[in-house]
C-alpha positions as CSV (number, residue, x, y, z in Angstrom):
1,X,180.2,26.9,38.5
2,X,183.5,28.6,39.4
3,X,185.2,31.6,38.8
4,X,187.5,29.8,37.1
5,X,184.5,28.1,35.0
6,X,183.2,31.5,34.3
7,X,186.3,33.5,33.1
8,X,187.1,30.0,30.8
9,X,183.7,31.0,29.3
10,X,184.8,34.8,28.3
11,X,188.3,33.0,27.3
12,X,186.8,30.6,25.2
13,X,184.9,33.5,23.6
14,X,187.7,35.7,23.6
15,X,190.0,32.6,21.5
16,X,187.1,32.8,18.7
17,X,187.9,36.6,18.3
18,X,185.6,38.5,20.5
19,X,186.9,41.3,22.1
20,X,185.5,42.4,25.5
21,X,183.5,45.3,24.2
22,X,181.9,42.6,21.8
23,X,181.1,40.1,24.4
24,X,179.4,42.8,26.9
25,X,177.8,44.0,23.4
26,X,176.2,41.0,22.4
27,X,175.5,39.4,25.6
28,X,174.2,43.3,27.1
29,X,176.6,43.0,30.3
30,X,178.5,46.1,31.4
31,X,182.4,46.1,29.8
32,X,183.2,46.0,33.4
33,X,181.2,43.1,34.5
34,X,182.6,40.9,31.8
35,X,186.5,42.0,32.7
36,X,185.3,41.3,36.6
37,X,184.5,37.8,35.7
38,X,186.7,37.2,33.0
39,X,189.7,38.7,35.7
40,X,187.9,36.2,38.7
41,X,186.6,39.4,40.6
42,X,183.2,38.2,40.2
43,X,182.8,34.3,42.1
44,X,178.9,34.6,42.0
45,X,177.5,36.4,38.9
46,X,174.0,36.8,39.0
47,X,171.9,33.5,37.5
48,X,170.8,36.6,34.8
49,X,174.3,37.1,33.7
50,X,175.2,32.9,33.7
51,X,172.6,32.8,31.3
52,X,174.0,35.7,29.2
53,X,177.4,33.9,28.9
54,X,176.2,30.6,28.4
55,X,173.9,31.6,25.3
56,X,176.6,33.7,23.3
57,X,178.6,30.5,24.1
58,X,176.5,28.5,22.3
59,X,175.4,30.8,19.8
60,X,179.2,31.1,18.5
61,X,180.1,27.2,19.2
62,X,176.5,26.5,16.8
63,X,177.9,29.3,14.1
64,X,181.0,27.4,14.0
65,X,180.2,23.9,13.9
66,X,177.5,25.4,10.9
67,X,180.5,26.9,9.3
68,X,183.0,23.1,9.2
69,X,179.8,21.4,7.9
């Protein structure tokens, strides 16, 4: 993945409501580790911290999907 892939990912959560503070919350990443990648300072995040993002991700896109049904 990109930078570019990874601060879409933090956008995408961000468009649903989330809030920095909320993301790093819930996926237990630093606030300034999320604003790194979601700002393109981070190009290789740790495989820990893809996994993080990715999850929460899917967690919210499963909770919404549940919630047009």
């Amino acid at each position: 993945m990109t930078a570019d892939e990874f601060a879409a990912i933090i956008a995408g959560l961000e468009s649903q409501g989330m809030g920095p503070s909320e993301i790093a919350r819930e996926t237990g990443l630093s606030r300034m580790t999320v604003w790194r990648i979601a700002n393109g300072e981070t190009s290789r995040p740790s495989y820990e911290t893809v996994v993080r993002l990715k999850s929460l991700a899917a967690r919210r896109a499963a909770v919404t999907d549940m919630l047009r049904r």
